[in-house]
N, C-alpha and C positions, 0 to 999 in steps of 0.2 A: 674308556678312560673314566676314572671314577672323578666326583667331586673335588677332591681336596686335590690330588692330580693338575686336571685343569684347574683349579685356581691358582694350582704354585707356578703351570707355565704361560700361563696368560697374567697373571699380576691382578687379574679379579678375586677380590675375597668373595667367597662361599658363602658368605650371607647377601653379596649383590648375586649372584648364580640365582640363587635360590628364588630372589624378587623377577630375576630375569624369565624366569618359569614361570611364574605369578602370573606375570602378565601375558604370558604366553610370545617372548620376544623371542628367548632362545632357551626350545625345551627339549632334555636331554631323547636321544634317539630312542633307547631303551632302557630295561631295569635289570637291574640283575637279579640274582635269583632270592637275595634275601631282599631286595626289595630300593637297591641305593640307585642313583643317578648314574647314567653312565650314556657319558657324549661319545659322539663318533668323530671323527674328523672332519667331516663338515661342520658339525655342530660346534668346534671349538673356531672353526673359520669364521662362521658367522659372529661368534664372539668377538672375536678381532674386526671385525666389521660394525659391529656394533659400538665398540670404544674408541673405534678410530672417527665416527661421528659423533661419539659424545664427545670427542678432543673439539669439533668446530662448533659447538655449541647446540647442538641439537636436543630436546629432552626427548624421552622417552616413545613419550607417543609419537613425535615427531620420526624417530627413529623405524618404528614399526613402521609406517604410513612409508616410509622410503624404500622400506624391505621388501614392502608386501602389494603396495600398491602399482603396476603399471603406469598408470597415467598421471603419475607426480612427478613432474617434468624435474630434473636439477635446479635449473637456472631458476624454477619457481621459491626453491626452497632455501636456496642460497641467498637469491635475494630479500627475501625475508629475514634470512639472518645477518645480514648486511643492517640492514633498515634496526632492527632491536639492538646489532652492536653498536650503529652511530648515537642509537639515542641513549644506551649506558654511558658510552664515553661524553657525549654532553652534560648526562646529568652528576657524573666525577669529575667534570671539566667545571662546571659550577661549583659543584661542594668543595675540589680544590682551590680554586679562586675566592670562593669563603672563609676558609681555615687560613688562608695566605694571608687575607684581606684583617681579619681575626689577630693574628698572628703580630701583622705589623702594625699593630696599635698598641703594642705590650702593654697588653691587660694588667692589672696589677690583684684583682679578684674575678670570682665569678660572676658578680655582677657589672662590668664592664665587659664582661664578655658578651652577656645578654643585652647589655645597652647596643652593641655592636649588633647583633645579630636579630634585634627588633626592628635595629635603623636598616637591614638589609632587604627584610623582610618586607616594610616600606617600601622601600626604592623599587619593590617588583609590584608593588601593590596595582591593580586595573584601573586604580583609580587618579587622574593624574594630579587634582585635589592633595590628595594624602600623599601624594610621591612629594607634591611642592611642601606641605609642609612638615613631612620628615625632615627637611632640607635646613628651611626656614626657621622650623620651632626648635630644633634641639638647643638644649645646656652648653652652655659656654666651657662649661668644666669638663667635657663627654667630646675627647677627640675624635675627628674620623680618621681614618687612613684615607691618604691624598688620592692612593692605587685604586681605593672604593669608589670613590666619587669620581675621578677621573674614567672611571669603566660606565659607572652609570652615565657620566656624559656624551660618553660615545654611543651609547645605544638609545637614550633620551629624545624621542620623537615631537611631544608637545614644546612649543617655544618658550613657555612659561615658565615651567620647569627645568628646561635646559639652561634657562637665564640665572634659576636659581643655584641652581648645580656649578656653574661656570664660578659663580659671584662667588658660594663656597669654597672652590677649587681654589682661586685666588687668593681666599686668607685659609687657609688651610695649614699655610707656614711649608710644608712637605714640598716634595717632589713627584709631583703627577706626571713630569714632563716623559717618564717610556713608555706608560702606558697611554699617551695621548703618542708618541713617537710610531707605536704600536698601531694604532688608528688610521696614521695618515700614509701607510702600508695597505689598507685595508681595500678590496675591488670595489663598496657600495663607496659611490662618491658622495652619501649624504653624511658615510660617517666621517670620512676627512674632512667634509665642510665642521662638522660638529668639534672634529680636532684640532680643525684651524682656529674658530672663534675661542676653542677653550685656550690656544696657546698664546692668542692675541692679549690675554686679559691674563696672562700673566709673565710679562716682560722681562721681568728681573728671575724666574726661573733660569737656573743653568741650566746651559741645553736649550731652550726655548729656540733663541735667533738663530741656532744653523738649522734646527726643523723648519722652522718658517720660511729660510730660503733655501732649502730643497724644495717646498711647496712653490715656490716660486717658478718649477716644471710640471705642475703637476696636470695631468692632461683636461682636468676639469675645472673651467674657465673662473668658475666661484670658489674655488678654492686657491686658486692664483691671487684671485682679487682682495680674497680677505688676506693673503701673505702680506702681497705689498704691501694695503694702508699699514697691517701691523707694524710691520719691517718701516717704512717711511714714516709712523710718526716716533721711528726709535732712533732715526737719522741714517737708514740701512740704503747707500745710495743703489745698490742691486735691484732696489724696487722699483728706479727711474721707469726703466721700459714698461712696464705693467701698468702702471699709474698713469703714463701719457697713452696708450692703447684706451683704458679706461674711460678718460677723455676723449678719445677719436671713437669707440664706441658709444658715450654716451650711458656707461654702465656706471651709479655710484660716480658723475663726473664733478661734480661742487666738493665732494669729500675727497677724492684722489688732487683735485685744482690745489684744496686747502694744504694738502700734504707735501706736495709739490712745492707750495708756497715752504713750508716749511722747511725742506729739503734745500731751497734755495739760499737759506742766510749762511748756506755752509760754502763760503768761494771757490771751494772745490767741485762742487757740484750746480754752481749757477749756469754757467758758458754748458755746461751738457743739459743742462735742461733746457734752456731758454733754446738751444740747437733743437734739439728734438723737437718741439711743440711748431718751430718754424720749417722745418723739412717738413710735418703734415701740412702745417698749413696752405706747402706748395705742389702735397700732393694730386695728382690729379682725380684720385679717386675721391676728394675732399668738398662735399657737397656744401650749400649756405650753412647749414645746420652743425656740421661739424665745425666749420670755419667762426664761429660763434663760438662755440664753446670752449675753443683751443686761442680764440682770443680773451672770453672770459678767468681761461687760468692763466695767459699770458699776466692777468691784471693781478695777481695772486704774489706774483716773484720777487724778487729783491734783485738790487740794481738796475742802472739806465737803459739796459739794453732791449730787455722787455718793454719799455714804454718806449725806442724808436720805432720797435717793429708795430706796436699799437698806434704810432702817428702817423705810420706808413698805412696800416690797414682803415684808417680814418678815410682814406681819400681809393678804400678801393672801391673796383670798378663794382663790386654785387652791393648794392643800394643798404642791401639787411646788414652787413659785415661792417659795410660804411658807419651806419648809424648807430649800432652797438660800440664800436670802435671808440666811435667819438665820445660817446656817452663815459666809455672806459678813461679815456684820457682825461674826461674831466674830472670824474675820483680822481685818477693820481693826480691832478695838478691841486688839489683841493689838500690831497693828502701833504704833497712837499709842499707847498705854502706855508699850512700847518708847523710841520717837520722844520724843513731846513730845502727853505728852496732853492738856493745855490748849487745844490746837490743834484736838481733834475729841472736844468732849459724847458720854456714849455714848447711847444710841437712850431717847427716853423710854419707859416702860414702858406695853402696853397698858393 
């Protein structure tokens, strides 16, 4: 079978045949008499076997080396090419997230395009110096897209610069809140933590508070804990149980006490707080030390009923709980004096 032949039934043009010989991949059997190419049928099999590994990305010499070589295992070579297609799809997985990022800032010239694509530049820069003040130093006038920063924040490992990224995020005016949505989906639990603080810091996003309280499951105990305070300093009583744990941990417990406190001026959620805090306190797995500190956000709450159960704990039996107690009772009685002390009797007398 001549040249042009096999090219017309194999779909290979005659100038790749010809390179095919070159390299000596797939050289024709014999010649004919005036001197042309001429394949056998093997030789056109091997063709087909040779384009059906260029289909899974194989080049050239790769291709010979499978043909010809014995001891080049499959699996060796395949995985190889596994390994160079993950890392094209990430490096189009970036330049699409570029062009996106580009994209959503409707550029108005080409040089807002390059002011984008400087500050991008930056944010990948080794240095975390220069990442913070990409952040920090830009023009007022020189939008970012919210999707930009909010990506950088998820992947943002220095504290400093995550600080400054968050603070951007925040006035940004946009909606970062999918691509932070995106984040707190994610298996490393240091990027959900990074997606929780970025969603804390900013409240008033739509969207924001149902993410927050799905984190509120979330299997990683510091990504819970940043939900709550968010969620409880926004008045989100779902945060109750997280925030008294907090406290019975001793995890961040003056800042969950405080929020509590706050949580509390709302009538609806006093009797469930002031409940909670009082079933640990009668728990028995509830050591001195817990028992302090579950009286110390007792003293945090709004309403009488938190300062009976502190008059009560005045006069308990562990000596430490006793004296802290008492101590407690006497801010509140300092405090209603103050106030309006008609409003809270002070502790009857053992």
């Amino acid at each position: 079978m001549l040249i042009g032949d096999v090219a017309r039934r194999s779909g290979v043009s005659t100038r790749m045949l010809r390179h095919y010989d070159a390299l000596g991949l797939v050289r024709p059997t014999g010649r004919t008499v005036g001197g042309y190419r001429e394949y056998s049928a093997e030789d056109v099999r091997r063709i087909f076997h040779v384009e059906s590994l260029r289909s899974l990305g194989l080049s050239l010499k790769q291709i010979g080396r499978a043909l010809e070589d014995p001891a080049l295992t499959p699996s060796a070579l395949v995985g190889e090419l596994i390994r160079q297609a993950e890392e094209r799809l990430a490096r189009e997985q970036e330049l699409l997230e570029r062009l996106r990022a580009i994209d959503a800032s409707a550029p108005t010239d080409w040089q807002a395009v390059l002011r984008i694509a400087e500050l991008m530049r930056e944010l990948h820069s080794a240095s975390a110096a220069q990442r913070q003040q990409a952040v920090l130093a830009r023009p007022e006038d020189v939008p970012v897209p919210p999707e930009l920063l909010a990506e950088a924040v998820l992947t943002e490992s220095d504290p400093h610069v995550a600080g400054a990224l968050r603070w951007a995020l925040a006035r940004s005016g946009g909606d970062g809140v999918p691509a932070l949505r995106g984040g707190m989906h994610a298996e490393d639990a240091d990027v959900r933590r990074r997606a929780v603080l970025a969603l804390a810091e900013m409240p008033e996003a739509p969207g924001a508070a149902a993410v927050l309280e799905d984190a509120l499951g979330d299997p990683d105990t510091t990504v819970r804990r940043h939900a709550a305070l968010a969620l409880g300093r926004q008045g989100v009583a779902a945060a109750v149980p997280t925030l008294v744990g907090m406290v019975v941990e001793g995890s961040n417990d003056v800042d969950a006490a405080e929020v509590l406190g706050t949580l509390s001026l709302d009538p609806g959620c006093t009797d469930r707080i002031t409940t909670a805090l009082i079933d640990e306190l009668a728990a028995p797995t509830a050591d001195s030390a817990t028992r302090i500190r579950l009286a110390q956000a007792l003293v945090e709450l709004a309403g009488t009923a938190a300062q009976e159960v502190l008059c009560q704990l005045a006069h308990d039996d562990d000596g430490a709980v006793a004296l802290v107690a008492s101590a407690l009772v006497g801010v509140l009685t300092e405090r209603t004096v103050a106030d309006h002390a008609d409003d809270h009797p002070p502790c009857p007398s053992p």
